[in-house]
KOLKOL-207913 format. One record per residue (C-alpha): residue number from 1; z, y, x. Coordinates in steps of 0.1 Angstrom, whole numbers, always signed. Layout:
! residues N
{r NUM; {Z; Y; X}} ...
//
This chain:
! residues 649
{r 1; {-295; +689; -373}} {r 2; {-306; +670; -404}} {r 3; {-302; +630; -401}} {r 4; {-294; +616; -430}} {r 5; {-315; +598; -455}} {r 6; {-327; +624; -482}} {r 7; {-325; +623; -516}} {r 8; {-349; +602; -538}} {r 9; {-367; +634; -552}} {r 10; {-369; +649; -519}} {r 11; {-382; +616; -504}} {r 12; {-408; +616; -529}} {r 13; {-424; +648; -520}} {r 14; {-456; +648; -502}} {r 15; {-450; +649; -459}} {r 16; {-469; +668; -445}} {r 17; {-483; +658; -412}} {r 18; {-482; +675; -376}} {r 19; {-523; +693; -379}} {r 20; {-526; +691; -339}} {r 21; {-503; +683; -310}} {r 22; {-507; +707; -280}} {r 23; {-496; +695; -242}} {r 24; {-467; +712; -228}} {r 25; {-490; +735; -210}} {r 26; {-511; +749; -237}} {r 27; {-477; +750; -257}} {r 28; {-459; +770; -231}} {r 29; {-492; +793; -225}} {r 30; {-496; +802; -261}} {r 31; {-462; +809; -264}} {r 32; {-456; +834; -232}} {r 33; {-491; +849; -244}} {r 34; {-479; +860; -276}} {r 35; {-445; +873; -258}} {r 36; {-457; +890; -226}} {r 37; {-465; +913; -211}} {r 38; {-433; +932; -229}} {r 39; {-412; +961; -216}} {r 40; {-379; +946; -196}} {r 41; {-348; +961; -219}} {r 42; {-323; +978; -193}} {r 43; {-291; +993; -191}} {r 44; {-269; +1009; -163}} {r 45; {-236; +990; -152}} {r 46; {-209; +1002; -130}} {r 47; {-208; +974; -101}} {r 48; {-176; +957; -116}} {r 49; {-193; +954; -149}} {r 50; {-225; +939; -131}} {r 51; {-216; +901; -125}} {r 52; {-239; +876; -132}} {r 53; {-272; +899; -147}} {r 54; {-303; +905; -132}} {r 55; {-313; +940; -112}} {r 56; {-341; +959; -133}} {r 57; {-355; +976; -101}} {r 58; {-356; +970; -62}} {r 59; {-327; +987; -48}} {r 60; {-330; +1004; -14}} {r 61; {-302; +1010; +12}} {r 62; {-296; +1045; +14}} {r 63; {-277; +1048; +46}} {r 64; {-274; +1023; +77}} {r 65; {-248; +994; +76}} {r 66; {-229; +998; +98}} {r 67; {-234; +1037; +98}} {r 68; {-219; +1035; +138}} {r 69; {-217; +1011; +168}} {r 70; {-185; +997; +163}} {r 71; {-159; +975; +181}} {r 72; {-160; +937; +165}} {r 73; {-125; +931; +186}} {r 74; {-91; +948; +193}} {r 75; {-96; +960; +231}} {r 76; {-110; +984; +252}} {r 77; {-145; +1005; +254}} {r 78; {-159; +1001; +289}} {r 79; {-193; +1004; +311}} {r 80; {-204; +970; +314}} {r 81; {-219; +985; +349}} {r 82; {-184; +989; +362}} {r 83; {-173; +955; +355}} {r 84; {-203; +941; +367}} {r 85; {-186; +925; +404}} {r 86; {-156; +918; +379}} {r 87; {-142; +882; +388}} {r 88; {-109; +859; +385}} {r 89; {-104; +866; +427}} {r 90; {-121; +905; +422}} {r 91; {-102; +922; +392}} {r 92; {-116; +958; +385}} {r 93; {-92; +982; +375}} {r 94; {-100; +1012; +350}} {r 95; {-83; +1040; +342}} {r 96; {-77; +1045; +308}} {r 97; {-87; +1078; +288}} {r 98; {-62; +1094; +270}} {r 99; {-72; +1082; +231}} {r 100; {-71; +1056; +211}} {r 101; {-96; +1047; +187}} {r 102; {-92; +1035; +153}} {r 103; {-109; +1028; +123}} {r 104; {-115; +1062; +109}} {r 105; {-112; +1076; +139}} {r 106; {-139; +1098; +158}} {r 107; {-138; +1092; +192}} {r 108; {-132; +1128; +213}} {r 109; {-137; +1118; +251}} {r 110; {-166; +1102; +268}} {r 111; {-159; +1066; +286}} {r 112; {-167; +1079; +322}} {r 113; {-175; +1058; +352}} {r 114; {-143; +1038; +357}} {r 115; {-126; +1042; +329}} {r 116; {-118; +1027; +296}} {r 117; {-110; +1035; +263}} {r 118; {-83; +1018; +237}} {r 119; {-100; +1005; +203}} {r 120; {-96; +986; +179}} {r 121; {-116; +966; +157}} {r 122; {-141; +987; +134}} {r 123; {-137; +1021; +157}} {r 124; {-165; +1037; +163}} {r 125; {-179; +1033; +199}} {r 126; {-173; +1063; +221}} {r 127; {-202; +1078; +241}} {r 128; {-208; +1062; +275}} {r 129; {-197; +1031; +266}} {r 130; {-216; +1001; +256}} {r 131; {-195; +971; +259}} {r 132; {-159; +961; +242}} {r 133; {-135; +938; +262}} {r 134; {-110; +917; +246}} {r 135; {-76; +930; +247}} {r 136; {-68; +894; +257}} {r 137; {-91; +894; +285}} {r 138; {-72; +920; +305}} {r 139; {-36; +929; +325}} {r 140; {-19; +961; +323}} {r 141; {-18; +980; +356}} {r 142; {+4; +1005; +351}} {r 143; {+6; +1030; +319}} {r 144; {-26; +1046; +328}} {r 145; {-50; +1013; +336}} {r 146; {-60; +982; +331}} {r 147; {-70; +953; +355}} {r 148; {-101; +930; +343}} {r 149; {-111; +899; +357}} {r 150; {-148; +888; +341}} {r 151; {-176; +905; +337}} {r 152; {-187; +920; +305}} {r 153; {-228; +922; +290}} {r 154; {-236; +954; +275}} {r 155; {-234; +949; +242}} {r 156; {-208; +928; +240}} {r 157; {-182; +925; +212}} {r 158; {-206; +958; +192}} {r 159; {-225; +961; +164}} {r 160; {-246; +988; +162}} {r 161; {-254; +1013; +136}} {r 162; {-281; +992; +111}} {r 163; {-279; +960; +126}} {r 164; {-268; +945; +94}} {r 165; {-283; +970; +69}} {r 166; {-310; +995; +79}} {r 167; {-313; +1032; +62}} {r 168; {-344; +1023; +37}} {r 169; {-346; +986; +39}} {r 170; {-350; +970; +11}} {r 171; {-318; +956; +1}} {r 172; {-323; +937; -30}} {r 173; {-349; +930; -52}} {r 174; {-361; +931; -86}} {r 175; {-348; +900; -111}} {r 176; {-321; +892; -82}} {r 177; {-288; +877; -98}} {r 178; {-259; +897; -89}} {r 179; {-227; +878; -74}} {r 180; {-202; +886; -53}} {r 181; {-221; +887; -24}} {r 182; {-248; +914; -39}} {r 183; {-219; +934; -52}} {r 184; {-207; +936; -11}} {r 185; {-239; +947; -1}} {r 186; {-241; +970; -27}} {r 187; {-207; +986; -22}} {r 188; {-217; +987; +17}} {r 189; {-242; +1009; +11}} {r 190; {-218; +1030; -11}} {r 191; {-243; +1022; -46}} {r 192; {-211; +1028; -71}} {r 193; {-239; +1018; -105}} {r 194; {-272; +1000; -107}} {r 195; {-299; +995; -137}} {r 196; {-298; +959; -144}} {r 197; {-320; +935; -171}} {r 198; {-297; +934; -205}} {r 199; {-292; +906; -214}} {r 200; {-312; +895; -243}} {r 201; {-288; +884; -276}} {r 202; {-300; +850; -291}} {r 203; {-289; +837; -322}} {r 204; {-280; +803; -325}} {r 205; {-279; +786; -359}} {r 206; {-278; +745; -366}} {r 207; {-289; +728; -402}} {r 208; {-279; +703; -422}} {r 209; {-257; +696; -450}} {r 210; {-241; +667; -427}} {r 211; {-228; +692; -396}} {r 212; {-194; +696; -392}} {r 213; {-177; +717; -367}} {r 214; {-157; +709; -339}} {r 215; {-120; +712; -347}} {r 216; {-125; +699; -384}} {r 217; {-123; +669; -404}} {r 218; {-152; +643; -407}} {r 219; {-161; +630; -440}} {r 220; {-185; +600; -444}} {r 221; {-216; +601; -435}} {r 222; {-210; +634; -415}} {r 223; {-212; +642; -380}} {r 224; {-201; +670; -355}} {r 225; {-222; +698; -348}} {r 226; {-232; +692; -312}} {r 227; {-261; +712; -310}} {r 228; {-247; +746; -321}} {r 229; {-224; +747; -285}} {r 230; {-250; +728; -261}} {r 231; {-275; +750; -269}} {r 232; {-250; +783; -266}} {r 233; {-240; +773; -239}} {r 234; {-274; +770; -223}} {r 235; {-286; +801; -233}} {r 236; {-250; +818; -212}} {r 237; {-260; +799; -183}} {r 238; {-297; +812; -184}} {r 239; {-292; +853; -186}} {r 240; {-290; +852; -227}} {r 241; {-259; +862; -247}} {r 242; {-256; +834; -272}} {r 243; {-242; +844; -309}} {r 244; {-236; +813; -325}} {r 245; {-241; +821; -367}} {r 246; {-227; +789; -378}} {r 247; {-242; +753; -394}} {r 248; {-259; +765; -425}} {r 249; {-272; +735; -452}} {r 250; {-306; +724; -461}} {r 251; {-305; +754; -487}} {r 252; {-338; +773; -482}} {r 253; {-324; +804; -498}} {r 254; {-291; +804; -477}} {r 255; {-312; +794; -444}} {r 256; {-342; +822; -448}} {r 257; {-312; +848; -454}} {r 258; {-294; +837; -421}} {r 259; {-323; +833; -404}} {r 260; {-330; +872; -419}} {r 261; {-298; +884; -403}} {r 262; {-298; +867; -375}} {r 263; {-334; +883; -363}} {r 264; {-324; +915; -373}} {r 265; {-295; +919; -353}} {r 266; {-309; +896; -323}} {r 267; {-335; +895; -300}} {r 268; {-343; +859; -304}} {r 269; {-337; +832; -329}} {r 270; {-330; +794; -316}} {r 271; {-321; +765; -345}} {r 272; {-321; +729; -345}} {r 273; {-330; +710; -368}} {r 274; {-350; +710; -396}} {r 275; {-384; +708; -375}} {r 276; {-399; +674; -385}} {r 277; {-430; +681; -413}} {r 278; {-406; +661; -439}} {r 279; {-398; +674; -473}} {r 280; {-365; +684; -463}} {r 281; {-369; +698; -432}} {r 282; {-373; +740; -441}} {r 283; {-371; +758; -413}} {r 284; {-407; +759; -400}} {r 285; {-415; +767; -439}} {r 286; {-395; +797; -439}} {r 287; {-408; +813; -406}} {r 288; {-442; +821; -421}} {r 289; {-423; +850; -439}} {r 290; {-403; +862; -412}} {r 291; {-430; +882; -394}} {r 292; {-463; +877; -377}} {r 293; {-482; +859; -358}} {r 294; {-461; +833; -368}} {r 295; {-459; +796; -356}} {r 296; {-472; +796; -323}} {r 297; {-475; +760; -317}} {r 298; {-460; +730; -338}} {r 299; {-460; +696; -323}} {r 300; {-460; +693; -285}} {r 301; {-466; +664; -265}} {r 302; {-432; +655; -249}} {r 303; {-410; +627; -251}} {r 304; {-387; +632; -263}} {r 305; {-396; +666; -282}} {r 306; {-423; +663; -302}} {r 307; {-414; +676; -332}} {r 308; {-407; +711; -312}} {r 309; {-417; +744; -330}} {r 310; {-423; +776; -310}} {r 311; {-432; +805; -330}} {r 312; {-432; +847; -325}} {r 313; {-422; +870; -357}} {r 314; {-427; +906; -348}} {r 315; {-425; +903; -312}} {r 316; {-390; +882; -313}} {r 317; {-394; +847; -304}} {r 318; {-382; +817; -327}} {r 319; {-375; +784; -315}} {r 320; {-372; +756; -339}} {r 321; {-358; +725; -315}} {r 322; {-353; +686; -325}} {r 323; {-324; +676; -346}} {r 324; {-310; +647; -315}} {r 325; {-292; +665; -289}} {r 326; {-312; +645; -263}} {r 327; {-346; +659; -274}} {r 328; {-330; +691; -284}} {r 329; {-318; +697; -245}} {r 330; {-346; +686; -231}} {r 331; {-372; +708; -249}} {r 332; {-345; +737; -243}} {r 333; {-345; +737; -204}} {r 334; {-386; +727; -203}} {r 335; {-396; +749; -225}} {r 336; {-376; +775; -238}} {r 337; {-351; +784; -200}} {r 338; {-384; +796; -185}} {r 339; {-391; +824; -212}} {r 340; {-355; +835; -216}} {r 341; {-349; +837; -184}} {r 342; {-381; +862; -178}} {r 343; {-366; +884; -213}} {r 344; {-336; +885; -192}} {r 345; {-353; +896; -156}} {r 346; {-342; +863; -140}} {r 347; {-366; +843; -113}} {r 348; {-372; +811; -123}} {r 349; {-348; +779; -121}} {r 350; {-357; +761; -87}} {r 351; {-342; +731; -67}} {r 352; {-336; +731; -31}} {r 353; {-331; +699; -8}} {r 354; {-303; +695; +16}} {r 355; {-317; +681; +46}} {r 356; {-330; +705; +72}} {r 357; {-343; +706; +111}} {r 358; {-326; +733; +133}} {r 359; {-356; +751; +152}} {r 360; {-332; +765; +179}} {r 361; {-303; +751; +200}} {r 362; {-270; +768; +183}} {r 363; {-239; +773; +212}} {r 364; {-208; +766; +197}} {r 365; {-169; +769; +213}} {r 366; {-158; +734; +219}} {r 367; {-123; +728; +196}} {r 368; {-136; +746; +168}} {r 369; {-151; +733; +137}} {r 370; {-179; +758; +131}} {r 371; {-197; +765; +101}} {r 372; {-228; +786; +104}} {r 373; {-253; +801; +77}} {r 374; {-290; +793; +80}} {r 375; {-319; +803; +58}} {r 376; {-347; +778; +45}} {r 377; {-380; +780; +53}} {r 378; {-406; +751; +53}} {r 379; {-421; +736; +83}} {r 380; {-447; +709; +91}} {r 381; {-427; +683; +81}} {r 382; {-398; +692; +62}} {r 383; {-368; +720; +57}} {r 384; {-364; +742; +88}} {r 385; {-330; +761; +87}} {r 386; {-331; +789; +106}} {r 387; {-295; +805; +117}} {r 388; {-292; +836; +98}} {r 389; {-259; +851; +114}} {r 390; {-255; +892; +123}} {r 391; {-224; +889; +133}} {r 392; {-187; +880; +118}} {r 393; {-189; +916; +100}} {r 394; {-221; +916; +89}} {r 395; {-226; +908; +48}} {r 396; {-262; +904; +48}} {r 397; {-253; +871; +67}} {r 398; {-238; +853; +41}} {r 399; {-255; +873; +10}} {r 400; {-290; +859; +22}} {r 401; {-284; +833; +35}} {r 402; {-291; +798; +15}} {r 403; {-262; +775; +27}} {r 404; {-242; +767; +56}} {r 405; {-244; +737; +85}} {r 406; {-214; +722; +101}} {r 407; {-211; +717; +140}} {r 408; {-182; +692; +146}} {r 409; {-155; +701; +169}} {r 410; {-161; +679; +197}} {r 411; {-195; +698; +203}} {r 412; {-207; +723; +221}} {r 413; {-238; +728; +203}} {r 414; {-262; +712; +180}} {r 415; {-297; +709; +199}} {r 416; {-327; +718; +190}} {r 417; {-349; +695; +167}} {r 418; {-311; +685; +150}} {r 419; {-317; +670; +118}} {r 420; {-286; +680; +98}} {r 421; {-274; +685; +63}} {r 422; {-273; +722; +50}} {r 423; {-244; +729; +21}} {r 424; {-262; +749; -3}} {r 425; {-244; +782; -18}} {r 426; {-263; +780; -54}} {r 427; {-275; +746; -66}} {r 428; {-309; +765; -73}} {r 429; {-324; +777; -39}} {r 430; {-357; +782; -42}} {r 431; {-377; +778; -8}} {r 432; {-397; +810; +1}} {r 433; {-431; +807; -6}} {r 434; {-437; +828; +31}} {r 435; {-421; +834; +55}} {r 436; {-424; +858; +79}} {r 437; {-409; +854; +117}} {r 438; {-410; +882; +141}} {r 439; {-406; +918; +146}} {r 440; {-396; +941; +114}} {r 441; {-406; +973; +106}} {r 442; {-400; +994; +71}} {r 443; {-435; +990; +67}} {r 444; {-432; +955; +59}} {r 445; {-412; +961; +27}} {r 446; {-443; +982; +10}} {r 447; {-466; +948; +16}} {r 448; {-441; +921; +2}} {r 449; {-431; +941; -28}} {r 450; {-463; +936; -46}} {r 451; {-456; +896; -39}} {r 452; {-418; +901; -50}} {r 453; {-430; +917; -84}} {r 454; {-453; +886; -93}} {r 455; {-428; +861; -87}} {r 456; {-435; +850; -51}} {r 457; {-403; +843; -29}} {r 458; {-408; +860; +9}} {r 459; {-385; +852; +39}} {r 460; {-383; +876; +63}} {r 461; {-364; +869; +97}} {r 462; {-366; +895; +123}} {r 463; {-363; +879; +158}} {r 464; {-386; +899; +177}} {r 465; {-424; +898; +184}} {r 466; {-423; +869; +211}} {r 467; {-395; +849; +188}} {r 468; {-419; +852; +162}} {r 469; {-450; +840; +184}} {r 470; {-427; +807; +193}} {r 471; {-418; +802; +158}} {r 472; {-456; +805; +146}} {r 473; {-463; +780; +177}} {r 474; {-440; +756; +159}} {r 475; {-456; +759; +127}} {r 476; {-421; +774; +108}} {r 477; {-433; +804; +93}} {r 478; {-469; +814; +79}} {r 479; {-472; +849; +96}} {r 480; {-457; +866; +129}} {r 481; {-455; +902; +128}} {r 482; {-460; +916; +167}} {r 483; {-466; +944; +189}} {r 484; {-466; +938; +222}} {r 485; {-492; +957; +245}} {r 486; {-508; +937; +277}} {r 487; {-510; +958; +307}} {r 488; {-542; +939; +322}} {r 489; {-568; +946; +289}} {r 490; {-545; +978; +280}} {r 491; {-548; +960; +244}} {r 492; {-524; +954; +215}} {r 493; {-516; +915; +204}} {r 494; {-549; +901; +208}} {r 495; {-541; +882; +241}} {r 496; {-509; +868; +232}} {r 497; {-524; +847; +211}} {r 498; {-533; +808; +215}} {r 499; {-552; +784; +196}} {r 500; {-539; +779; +168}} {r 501; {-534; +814; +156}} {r 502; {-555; +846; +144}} {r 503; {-547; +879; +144}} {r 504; {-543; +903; +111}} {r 505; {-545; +939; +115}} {r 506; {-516; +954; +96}} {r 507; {-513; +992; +106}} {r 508; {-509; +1018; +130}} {r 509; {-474; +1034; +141}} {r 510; {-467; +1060; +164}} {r 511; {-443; +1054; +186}} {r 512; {-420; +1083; +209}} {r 513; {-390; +1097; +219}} {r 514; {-362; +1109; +197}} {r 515; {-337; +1137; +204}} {r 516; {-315; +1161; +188}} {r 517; {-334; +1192; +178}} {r 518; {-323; +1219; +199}} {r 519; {-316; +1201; +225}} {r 520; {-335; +1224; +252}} {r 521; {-340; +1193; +276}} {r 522; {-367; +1180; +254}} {r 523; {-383; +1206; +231}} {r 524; {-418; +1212; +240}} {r 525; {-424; +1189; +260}} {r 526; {-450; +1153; +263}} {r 527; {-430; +1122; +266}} {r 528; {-438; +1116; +301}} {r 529; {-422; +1152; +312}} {r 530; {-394; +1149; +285}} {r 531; {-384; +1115; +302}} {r 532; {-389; +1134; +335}} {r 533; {-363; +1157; +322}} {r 534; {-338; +1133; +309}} {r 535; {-337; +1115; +347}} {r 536; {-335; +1143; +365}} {r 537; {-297; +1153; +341}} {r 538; {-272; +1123; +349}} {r 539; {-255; +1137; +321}} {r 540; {-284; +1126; +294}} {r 541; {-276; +1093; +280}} {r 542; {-304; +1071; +268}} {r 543; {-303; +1041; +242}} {r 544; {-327; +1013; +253}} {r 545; {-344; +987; +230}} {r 546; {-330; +945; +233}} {r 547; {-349; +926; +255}} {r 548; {-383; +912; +237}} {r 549; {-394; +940; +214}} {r 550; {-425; +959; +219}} {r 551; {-409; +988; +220}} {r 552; {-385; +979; +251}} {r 553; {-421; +972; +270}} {r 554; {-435; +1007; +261}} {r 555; {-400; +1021; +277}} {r 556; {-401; +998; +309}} {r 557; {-435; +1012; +313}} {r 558; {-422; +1051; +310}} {r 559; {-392; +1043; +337}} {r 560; {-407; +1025; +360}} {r 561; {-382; +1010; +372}} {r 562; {-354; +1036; +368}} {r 563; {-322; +1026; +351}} {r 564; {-309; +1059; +333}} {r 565; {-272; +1059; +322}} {r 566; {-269; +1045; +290}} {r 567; {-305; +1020; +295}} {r 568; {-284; +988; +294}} {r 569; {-273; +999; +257}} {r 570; {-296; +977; +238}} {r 571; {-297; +975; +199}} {r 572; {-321; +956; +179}} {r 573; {-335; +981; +160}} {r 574; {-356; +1012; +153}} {r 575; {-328; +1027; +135}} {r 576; {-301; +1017; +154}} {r 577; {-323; +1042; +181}} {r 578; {-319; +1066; +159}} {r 579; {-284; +1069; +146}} {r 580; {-268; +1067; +183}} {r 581; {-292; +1100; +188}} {r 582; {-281; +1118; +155}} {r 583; {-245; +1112; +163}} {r 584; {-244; +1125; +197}} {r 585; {-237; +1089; +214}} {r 586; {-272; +1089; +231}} {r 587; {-290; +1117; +237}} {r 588; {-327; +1101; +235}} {r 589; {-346; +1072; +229}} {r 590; {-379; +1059; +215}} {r 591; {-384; +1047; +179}} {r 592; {-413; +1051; +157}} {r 593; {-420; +1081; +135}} {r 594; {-409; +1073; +100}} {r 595; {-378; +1062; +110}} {r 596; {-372; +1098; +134}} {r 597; {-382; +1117; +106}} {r 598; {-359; +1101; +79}} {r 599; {-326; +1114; +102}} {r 600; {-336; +1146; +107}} {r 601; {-345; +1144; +148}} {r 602; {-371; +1157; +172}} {r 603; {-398; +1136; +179}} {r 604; {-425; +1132; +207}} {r 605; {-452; +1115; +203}} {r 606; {-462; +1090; +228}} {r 607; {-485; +1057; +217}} {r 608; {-497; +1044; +187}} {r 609; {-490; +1008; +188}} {r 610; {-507; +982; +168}} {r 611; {-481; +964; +141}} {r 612; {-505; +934; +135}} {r 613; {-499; +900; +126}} {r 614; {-500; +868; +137}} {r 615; {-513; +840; +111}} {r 616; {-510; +803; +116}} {r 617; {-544; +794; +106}} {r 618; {-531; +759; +91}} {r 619; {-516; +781; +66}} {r 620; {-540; +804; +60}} {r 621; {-551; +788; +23}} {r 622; {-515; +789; +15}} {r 623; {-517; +807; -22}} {r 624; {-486; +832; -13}} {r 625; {-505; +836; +21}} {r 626; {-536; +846; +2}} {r 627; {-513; +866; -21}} {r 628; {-502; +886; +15}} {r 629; {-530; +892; +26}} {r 630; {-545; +905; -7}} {r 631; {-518; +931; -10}} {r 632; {-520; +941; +29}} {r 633; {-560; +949; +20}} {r 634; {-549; +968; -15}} {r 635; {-561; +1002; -19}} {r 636; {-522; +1010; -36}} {r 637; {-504; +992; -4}} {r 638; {-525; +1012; +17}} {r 639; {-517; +1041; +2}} {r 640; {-481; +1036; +0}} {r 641; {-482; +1025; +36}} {r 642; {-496; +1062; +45}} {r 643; {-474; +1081; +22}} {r 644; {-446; +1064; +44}} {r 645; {-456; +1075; +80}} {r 646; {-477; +1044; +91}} {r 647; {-520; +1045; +92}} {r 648; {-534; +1015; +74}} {r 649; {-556; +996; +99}} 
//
């Protein structure tokens, strides 16, 4: 950083004068033109090494989160059937099986009619049962029972296999920033290494014969070298790996050899100083022999930071920023963050505002300050944070998740249409540029990837196809993916819809019953006869679908009114489905193809349902919705799309 008066001889050279001065745009284009498109530099890190970088490639989960229905609470397995005339005046007493469940532990005996099973919190769920009740909630009768006074809902106190991570979502993606929360999903899915973005080395080097550095005397007329540690230190917070070379004089000899050495060994070059078209200022001389093109741009019109020099010497970027710390910074973090960070595999550096509208009314237990996680997406007018929870064991909740809201103590809930201030996690949360409300399917992931890989932030939140309808009523999400099937027309989707919206075709997946191959009960047969089958064995144990998805409509419709042991077992997923079949917990259920076929079990076709979408047409111009849409019509989504079980539409 060169700011004293020169010398008379050097004063009485000829300045040279800036030839043309570019807008920050054109700057910023020519620049990233000459540098991209260029091969991301990666390396493979064991996860404790991994902090802080960027992921190289989208990482998949290889195995359901949790891999079981497990108890959330120390207590006892039960039949929420058998407790349901439970009351304070009508205690029910069960007879307790002769295990005890713990973590680890693989439960042996089947929770019969009446009875109940000891477990604690994280054992796996035992077959027949699909309910946990507090330990606190019941009275010893005996050694051998229990006495319980409430009724229980099925599902209560359970998390079932995939309901926080599903076997082949997509778990992360691409340029994400691993923290501690990534790490925890990672190590969830057992993923012991992962190829990250290295990060790139940048040289750091300040001129001027007045620098002095930190620590060291000052003699007249010089000053302290502030550049040489703001700028490292910008360059560490921004994915680079700053190498500071030291405060070299206005010597050109001594400046083109460090500025030699320092290219050599780095993969980009950043000095300040020595940028102005004055007789003493060298560094933009020198640069024309470092390698071509050369001096991209030299002269850019900001304020402060005009005298900014941007060049590219054999394919390794050189930044020559202003001498004043002020101008220096401020060129840095316009124009210089955004291109390190993309050598480095990092999104872009966003803002995010703090003031959000809650979309739902959130219960809460009166005497407890609760905190909850939401996740931003943009309405009509304004933030909308949407309550992002899984559960108080599930890490997806607080990994993706953007911040937290705070319901006071005194209250018992925070009402819909709540205005409220969200604490952010990251001071950089970028609202999604869509979001998409509704049902989820596997499928999804092969659509939005094309969207993640250009830059474009996507919010998925699966709620089911009739939440999705109400959110796209309300205007907080772009796109509602649904299923549902309306007896009257015998049509998919089209007459849910109200003004206001428009359907999308997406694509076609089949939909049927899973079971365990083998199993003689099923093999051979058409769904209608294999569900025949399973009713007429009191011993086969179904698992239903929650309330609301598509798919819980297609099985209504097969039952017709029957109520098979094991129907009020309701998760909220395809693969949940299937991983109580494959471990013996159920014996069948219905789920769509793909996700049959990744496990391993039998599978009988019964209806191909219609995955379609429902747009919000005020949004339909929305660049990223565009961007959606473009990839859904894509000849290589398409194809992916088949290659994965579905037919494109």
């Amino acid at each position: 950083m060169t700011m004293i008066p020169r010398s008379p001889d050097r004063s009485a050279l000829e300045q040279e004068q800036f030839l043309k001065i570019l807008s920050r745009e054109e700057a910023l284009a020519r620049f990233e033109a000459a540098l991209f498109p260029r091969e991301l530099r990666t390396e493979t890190r064991k996860l404790a090494a991994a902090l802080g970088v960027a992921l190289a490639e989208d990482v998949t989960a290889p195995i359901d989160v949790p891999p079981f229905d497990r108890s959330n609470v120390d207590g006892f397995a039960v039949r929420s059937a058998d407790l349901a005339t439970a009351g304070e005046g009508a205690p029910v007493r069960l007879a307790l099986n002769g295990e005890t469940i713990h973590c680890g532990t693989a439960p042996i005996l089947q929770v019969a009619a009446g009875t109940a099973t000891t477990i604690a919190t994280g054992g796996p769920l035992p077959r027949g049962a699909d309910a946990v009740v507090m330990v606190e909630h019941t009275q010893p009768a005996g050694q051998d029972a229990i006495d319980i006074r409430r009724a229980v809902s099925p599902g209560q106190f359970v998390s079932y296999a995939g309901s926080d991570i599903a076997r082949g979502e997509a778990l992360l993606r691409a340029g994400t920033i691993i923290g501690s929360r990534e790490i925890g999903m990672l190590a969830a899915c057992g993923i012991a290494e992962v190829s990250v973005a290295r990060r790139p080395r940048v040289a750091v080097i300040s001129t001027g014969d007045e620098l002095v550095q930190p620590g060291e005397v000052l003699a007249p007329a010089e000053i302290y070298d502030t550049n040489g540690a703001i700028v490292a230190a910008a360059i560490d917070e921004n994915g680079g790996e700053a190498v500071f070379v030291g405060a070299i004089p206005d010597d050109e000899a001594r400046l083109e050899a460090a500025m030699r050495n320092a290219l050599a060994d780095a993969d980009m070059l950043v000095l300040s100083g020595g940028t102005s078209k004055g007789a003493g200022d060298l560094s933009h001389r020198i640069i024309g022999r470092l390698g071509a093109p050369g001096i991209i741009a030299h002269g850019v019109a900001l304020k402060p930071g005009k005298p900014l020099c941007l060049a590219v010497c054999d394919g390794k970027p050189v930044v020559i920023l202003p001498g004043f710390p002020t101008s220096a910074m401020f060129t840095f973090h316009d124009m210089i963050v955004p291109v390190l960070r993309r050598m480095a595999g990092l999104p872009p550096r966003s803002d995010a505002k703090v003031n959000a509208t809650v979309p739902v009314r959130i219960a809460s237990e009166l005497g407890r300050t609760e905190f909850v996680m939401v996740s931003l997406v943009q309405g009509r007018e304004g933030l909308i944070a949407y309550p992002s929870g899984k559960g108080s064991g599930a890490i997806t909740s607080f990994a993706q998740a953007d911040g937290f809201l705070r319901i006071d103590a005194l209250a018992d809930q925070m009402p819909a249409g709540t205005v409220t201030e969200v604490t952010l996690f990251t001071p950089h949360v970028r609202v999604p540029d869509l979001v998409i409300v509704g049902s989820h399917c596997t499928g999804l992931d092969l659509v939005t990837a094309q969207l993640a890989h250009a830059g474009l932030t996507v919010r998925s939140i699966a709620v089911g196809s009739l939440g999705g309808l109400a959110a796209a009523k309300r205007g907080e999400c772009d796109l509602a993916p649904i299923h549902l099937f309306d007896d009257r027309s015998e049509t998919y989707n089209t007459p849910y819809l109200v003004e206001g919206l428009e359907l999308i075709a997406g694509w076609r997946r089949m939909q049927g019953i899973v079971f365990r191959k083998g199993d003689k009960r099923f093999e051979g047969l058409g769904a209608k006869d294999a569900v025949a089958a399973a009713l007429a064995d009191p011993a086969c144990i179904m698992v239903n679908r929650n309330q609301g998805a598509g798919t819980r409509i297609l099985i209504d419709r097969l039952l017709r009114g029957a109520r098979p042991e094991g129907y009020w077992n309701q998760p909220r997923s395809h693969n949940a489905v299937a991983a109580a079949v494959a471990q013996h917990r159920a014996d069948w259920g219905m789920t769509i193809a793909p996700v049959a076929h990744a496990v391993g079990l039998g599978f009988i076709p019964l209806a191909e349902e219609h995955y379609d979408f429902a747009l919000v047409s005020a949004r339909k111009q929305r660049p990223a919705v565009q961007a959606f849409l473009d990839a859904l019509g894509s000849n290589e989504v398409r194809a992916s799309l088949a290659r994965a079980g579905f037919r494109p539409a």
